[in-house]
C-alpha positions in Angstrom: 0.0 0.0 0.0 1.5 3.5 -0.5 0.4 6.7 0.4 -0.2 8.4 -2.5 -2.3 11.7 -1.8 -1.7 11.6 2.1 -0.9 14.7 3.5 2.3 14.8 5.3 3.3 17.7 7.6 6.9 18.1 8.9 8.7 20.0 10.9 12.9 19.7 10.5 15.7 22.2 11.5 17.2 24.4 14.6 14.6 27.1 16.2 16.2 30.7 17.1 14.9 32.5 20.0 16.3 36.1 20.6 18.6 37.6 23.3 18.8 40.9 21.6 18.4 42.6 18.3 21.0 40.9 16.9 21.5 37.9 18.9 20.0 34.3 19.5 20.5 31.2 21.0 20.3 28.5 18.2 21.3 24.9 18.2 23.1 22.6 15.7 19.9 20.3 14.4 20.9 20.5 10.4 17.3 20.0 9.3 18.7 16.3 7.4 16.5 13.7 8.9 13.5 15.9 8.1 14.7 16.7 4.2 15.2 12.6 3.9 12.2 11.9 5.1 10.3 14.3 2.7 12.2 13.3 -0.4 10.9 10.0 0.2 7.6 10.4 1.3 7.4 12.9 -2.2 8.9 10.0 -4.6 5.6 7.5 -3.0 3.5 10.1 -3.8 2.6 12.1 -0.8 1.7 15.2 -0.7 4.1 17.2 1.6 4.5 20.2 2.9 8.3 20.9 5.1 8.6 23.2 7.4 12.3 24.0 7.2 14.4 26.4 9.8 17.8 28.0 9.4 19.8 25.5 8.1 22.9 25.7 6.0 22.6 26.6 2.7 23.7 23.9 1.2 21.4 21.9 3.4 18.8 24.0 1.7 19.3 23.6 -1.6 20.2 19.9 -1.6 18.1 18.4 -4.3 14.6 19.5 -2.4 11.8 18.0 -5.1 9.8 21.2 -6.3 6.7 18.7 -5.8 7.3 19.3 -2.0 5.9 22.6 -0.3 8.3 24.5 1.1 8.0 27.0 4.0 10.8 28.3 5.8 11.2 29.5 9.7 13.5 30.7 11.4 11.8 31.8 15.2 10.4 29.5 17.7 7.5 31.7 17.8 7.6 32.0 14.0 7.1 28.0 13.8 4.6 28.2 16.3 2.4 29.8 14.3 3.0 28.6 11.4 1.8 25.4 12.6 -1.1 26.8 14.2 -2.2 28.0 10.7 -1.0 25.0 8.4 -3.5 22.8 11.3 -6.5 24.7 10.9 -6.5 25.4 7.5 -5.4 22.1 6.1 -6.5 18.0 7.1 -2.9 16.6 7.2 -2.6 12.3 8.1 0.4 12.3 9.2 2.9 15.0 10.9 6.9 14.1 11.9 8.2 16.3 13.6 11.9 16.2 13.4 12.5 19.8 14.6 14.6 20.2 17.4 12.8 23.1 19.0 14.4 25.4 21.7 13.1 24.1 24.9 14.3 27.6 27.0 14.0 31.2 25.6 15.3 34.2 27.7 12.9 35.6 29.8 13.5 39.3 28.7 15.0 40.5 25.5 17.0 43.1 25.6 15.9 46.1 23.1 18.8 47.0 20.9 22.1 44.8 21.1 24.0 44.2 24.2 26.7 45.9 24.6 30.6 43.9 24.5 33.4 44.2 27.0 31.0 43.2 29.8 33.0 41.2 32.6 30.0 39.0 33.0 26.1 38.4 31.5 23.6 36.5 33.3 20.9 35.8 30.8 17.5 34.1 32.7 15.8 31.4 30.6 12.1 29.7 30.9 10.7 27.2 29.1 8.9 27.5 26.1 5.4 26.4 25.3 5.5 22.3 24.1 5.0 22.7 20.2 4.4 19.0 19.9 1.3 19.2 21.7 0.1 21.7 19.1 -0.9 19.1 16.7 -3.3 16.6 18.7 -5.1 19.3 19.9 -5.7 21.0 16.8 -6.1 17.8 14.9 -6.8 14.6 17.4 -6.9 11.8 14.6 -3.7 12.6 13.1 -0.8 10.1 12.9 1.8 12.1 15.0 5.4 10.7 15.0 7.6 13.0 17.4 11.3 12.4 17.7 13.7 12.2 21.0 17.6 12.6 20.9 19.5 12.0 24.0 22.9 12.4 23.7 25.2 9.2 24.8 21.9 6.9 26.6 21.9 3.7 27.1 18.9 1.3 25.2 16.7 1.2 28.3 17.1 5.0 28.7 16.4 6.2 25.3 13.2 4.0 25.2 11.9 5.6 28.9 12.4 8.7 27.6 10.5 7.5 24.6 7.5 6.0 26.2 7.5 9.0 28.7 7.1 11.6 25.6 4.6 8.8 24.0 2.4 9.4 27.8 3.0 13.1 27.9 2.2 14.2 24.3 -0.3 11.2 22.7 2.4 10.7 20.1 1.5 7.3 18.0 5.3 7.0 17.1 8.9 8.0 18.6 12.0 7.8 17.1 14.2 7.8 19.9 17.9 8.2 18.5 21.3 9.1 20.5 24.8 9.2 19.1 27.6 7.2 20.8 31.2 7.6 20.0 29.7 9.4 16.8 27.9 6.3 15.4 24.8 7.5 15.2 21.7 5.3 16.6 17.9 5.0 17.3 14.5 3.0 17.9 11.5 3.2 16.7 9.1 3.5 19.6 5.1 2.8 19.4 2.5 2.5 22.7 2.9 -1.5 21.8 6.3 -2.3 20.2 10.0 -1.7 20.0 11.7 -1.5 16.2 15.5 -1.1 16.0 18.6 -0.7 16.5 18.7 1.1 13.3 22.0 2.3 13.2 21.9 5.4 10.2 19.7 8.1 9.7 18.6 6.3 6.0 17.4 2.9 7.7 15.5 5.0 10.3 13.4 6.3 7.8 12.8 3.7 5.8 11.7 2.0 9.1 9.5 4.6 10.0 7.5 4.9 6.5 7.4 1.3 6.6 5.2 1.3 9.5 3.4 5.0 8.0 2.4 2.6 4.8 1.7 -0.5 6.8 -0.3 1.7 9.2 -2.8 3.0 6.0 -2.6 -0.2 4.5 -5.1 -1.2 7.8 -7.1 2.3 7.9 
């Protein structure tokens, strides 16, 4: 079964939040999982739209299919509501949501830029509204698959951490992935079932739209 005509929503990429006018606090998420996964959910024929943040260029203009809908970010809040829109104007089956989003945004911007030569600058951070619990509650019936990186965990870490955000967010699907001594590493996690070690970014996502087209092949 493929999924021809689905709407597919994702998210891939860093998310800036401001300190100043001219500063932010970004991260180093290059947006590639995200852009893998919509090249191939294009070629079977889905209809997908990619919400892409400030990647490198030549992350951006690496061989994108002009079948896929493009919309770039590069703000937290800026993908907030871009989501918010994209959900209540549009029906989408699926969303993946490979965008690692800032999790802590200063809790006052300063107007202008700050000034250098300071011996020392606090800057005070809270967290930032969930964006993954955007989509359930704007569209309960859609397939969400949400993604969890933890840096150097063990197997039975990685999949708590999974099955917490499965419990915390209503997520159908986590890919729970972790990179250890640079070899890069992940599982797929559903409410049910444990798929993996899939140990490259490419087997990850053929994995996962395995179980997307085995998924609609029931529906």
């Amino acid at each position: 079964m493929n999924l021809k005509n689905k709407r597919i929503l994702i998210t891939a990429g860093p998310t800036w939040v401001k300190i100043d006018s001219v500063r932010v606090i970004n991260n180093t998420a290059s947006g590639l999982t995200g852009i893998l996964l919509a090249e191939k959910l294009n070629r079977l024929g889905a209809k997908v739209t990619l919400l892409l943040g400030p990647v490198a260029l030549a992350v951006d203009t690496c061989c994108l299919n002009n079948k896929i809908r493009l919309i770039r970010f590069r703000f937290f809040d800026e993908l907030r509501l871009i989501l918010k829109r994209e959900l209540a104007l549009k029906r989408y089956a699926v969303v993946i949501h490979t965008a690692a989003v800032s999790d802590y945004k200063p809790a006052l911007i300063c107007q202008g830029k700050i000034r250098s030569g300071l011996k020392a600058l606090s800057i005070k951070l809270r967290p930032t509204p969930k964006i993954i619990n955007v989509f359930k509650e704007a569209q309960p019936d859609i397939f969400l698959v949400g993604f969890k990186f933890e840096p150097k965990a063990s197997k039975i870490n990685l999949i708590k951490e999974a099955r917490r955000l499965i419990k915390n967010t209503h997520s159908d699907l986590i890919a729970a992935n972790t990179l250890k001594n640079n070899h890069y590493l992940a599982y797929l996690v559903s409410p049910d079932k444990i798929r993996g070690p899939m140990r490259s970014k490419k087997n990850m996502a053929e994995s996962l739209i395995k179980i997307l087209r085995c998924t609609y092949a029931r529906a």
